[in-house]
C-alpha positions in Angstrom: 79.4 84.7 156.6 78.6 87.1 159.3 75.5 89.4 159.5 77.7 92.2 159.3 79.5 91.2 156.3 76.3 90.3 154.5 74.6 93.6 155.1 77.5 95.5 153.3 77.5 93.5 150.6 73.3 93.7 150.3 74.0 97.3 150.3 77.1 97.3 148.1 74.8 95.6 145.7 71.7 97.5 145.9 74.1 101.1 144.9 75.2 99.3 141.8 72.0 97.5 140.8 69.4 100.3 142.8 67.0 97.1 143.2 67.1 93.5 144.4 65.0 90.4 145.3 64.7 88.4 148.0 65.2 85.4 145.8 68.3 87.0 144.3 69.8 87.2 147.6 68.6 84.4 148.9 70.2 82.4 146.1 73.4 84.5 146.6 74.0 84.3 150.2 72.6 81.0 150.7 70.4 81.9 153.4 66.8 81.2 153.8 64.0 83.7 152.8 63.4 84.7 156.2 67.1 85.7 156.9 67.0 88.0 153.7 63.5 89.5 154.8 65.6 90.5 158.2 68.4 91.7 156.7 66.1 94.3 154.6 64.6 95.1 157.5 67.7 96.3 159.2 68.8 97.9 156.0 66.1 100.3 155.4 66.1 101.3 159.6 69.5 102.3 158.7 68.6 103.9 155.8 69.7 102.7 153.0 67.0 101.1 150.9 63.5 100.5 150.8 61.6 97.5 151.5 59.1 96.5 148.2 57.1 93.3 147.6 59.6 90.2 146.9 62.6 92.8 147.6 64.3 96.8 148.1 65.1 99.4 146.0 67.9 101.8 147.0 66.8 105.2 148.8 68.0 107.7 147.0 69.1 110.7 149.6 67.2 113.6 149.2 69.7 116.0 149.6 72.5 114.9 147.1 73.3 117.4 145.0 74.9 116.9 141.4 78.2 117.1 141.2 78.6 120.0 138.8 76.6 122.2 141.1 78.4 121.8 144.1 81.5 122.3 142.2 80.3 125.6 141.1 78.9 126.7 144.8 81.5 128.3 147.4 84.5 127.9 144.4 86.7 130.8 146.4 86.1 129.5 149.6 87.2 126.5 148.6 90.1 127.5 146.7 91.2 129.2 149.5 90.4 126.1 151.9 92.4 124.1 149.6 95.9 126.9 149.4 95.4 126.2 153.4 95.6 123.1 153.4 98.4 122.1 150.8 100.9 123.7 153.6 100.1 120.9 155.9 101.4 117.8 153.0 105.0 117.1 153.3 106.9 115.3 149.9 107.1 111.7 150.6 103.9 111.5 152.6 101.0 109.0 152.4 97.3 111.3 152.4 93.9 110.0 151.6 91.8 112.2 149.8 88.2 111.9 150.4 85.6 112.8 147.5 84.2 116.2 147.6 84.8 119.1 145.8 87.0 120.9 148.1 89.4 118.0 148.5 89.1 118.0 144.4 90.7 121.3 144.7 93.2 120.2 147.1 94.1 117.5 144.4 94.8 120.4 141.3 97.5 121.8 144.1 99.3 119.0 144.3 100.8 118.2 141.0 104.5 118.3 141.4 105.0 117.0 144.7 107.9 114.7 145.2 107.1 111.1 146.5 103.8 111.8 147.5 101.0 108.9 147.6 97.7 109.6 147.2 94.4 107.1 148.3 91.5 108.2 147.3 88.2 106.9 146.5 87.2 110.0 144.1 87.0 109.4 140.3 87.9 113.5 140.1 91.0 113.2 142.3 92.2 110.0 139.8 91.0 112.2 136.6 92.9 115.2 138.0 96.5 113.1 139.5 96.6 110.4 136.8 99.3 110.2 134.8 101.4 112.5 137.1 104.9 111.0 137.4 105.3 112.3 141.0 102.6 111.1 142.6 101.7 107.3 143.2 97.9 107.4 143.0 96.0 104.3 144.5 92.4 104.1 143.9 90.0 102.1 146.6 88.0 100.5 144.2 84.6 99.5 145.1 80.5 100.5 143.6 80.3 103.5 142.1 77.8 106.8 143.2 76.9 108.5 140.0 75.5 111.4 142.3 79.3 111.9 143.7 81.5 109.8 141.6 82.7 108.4 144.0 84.2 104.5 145.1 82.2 103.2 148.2 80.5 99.7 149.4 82.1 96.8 151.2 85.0 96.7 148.4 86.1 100.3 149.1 86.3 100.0 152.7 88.2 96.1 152.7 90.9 98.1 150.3 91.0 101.1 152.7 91.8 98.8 155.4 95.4 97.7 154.1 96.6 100.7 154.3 98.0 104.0 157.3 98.3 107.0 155.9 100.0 110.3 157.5 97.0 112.6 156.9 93.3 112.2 156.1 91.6 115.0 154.0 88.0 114.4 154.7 84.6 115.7 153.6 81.5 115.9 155.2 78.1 117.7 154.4 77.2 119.2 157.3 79.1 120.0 160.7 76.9 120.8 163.8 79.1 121.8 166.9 77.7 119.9 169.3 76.5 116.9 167.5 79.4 116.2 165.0 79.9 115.9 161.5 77.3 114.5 158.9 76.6 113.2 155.4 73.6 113.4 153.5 74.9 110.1 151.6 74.2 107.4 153.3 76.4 105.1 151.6 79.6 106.9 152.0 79.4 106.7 155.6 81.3 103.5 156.2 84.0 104.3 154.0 84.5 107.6 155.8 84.9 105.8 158.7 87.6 103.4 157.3 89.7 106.4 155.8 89.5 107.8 159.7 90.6 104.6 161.1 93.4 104.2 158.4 95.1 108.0 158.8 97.1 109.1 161.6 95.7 112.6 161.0 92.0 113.6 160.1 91.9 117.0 158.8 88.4 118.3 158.2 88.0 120.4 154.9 84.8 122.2 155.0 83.4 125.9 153.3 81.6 127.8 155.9 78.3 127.0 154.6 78.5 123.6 156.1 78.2 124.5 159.3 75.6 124.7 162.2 73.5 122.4 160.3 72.8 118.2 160.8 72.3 116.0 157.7 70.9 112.4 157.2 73.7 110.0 158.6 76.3 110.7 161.4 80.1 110.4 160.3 81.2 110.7 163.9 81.5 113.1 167.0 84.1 116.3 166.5 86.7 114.4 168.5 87.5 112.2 166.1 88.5 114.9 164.0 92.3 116.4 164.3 91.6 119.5 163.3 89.5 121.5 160.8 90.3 123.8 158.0 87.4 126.5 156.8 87.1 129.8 155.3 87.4 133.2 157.0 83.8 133.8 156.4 82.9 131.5 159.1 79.9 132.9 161.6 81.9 134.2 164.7 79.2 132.4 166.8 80.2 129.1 165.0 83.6 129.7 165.8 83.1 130.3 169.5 81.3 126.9 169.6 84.2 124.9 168.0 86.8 126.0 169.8 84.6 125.8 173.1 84.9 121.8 171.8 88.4 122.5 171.7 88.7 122.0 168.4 91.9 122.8 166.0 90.5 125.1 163.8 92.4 126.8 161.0 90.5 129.6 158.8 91.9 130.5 155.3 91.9 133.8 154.2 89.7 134.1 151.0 91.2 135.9 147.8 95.1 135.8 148.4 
């Protein structure tokens, strides 16, 4: 097994368990102590756990927010982020929506839809599309973040990887113009990067709080993005700066 492969799974397994040993992984990856010891090592540079005696526990990020409360925060703007961005799906298309709650309202628009296949690794975008007769739903699978609920871990990203979608509806804490687009989850950053490898399209969905602000982990640079979809109450200087990046940036109007 390569290093690389074995770091995701150590990680995959440290979201669903929160703490391992080195014997546990040692025994599961049949790899000598000092391997394992190195491997933590790496892990908690990167961020994702924290290095105890005979093991880790996982590093909870500071600035995840429950689910419930940033559902309630920005509900117009996203609303109207969401009306936006409806227009751009097509009836027969293949989209991957990421988890957030402004791609959750994206999901509430789209019942009805003829032929349309969903990807998603969002337990609110299956709760919300399931049983809908028009719309194949395909869920990535993978550890689940109680903090987002949300699929992610080596599991969710292998799935992701079978498949090309048309567009890419995709999430991201904070935006800063110059530096790119963040997440202040750690662990979701790998699978973000698969859905941007597996889409044709990558449409950023983002209120206008998000931006001009950095978070814990880098998603990527604004030119991996194909365009970006926000609310009308964006800062003007904000605005300037994004398209100075030449970036396609689309601002829905709020309360229509």
């Amino acid at each position: 097994m390569l290093a690389a492969e074995r770091y995701a799974r150590i990680a995959d397994l440290i979201v669903r368990k929160n703490a391992v040993t080195v014997a546990e992984l040692c025994k599961r990856f049949s790899v000598s102590d000092m391997t394992v010891r190195r491997d933590l090592q790496k892990l908690e540079q990167d961020g994702v756990l924290v290095r105890t005696h005979g093991g880790a526990v996982v590093r909870a990020p500071e600035q995840d927010a429950a689910y419930g409360i940033r559902e309630q925060a920005q509900r117009e703007e996203k609303a109207a982020i969401a009306r936006l961005a409806v227009t751009l799906i097509r009836d027969s298309e293949t989209i991957i929506l990421d988890a957030g709650t402004t791609t959750a309202s994206l999901a509430r628009l789209l019942h009805g839809r003829s032929g349309l296949t969903v990807i998603t690794n969002s337990l609110y975008v299956l709760r919300e599309l399931g049983g809908d007769a028009n719309v194949t739903l395909i869920a990535t699978g993978g550890a689940v973040r109680d903090s987002t609920f949300s699929f992610c871990g080596f599991w969710a990203e292998e799935m992701l990887s079978r498949f090309h979608a048309d567009r890419l509806f995709l999430a991201a804490t904070a935006i800063d113009p110059e530096l790119g687009l963040f997440n202040s989850n750690v662990y979701e950053i790998g699978i973000k990067q698969q859905m941007m490898r597996s889409a044709r399209q990558v449409i950023l969905l983002a209120d206008h709080t998000k931006f001009g602000k950095q978070s814990t982990a880098k998603i990527a640079d604004l030119g991996a993005i194909s365009s970006v979809i926000t609310d009308e109450r964006i800062a003007p200087d904000i605005v300037n700066a994004l398209l100075a990046h030449s970036v396609d940036l689309q601002l829905a109007p709020i309360g229509t």
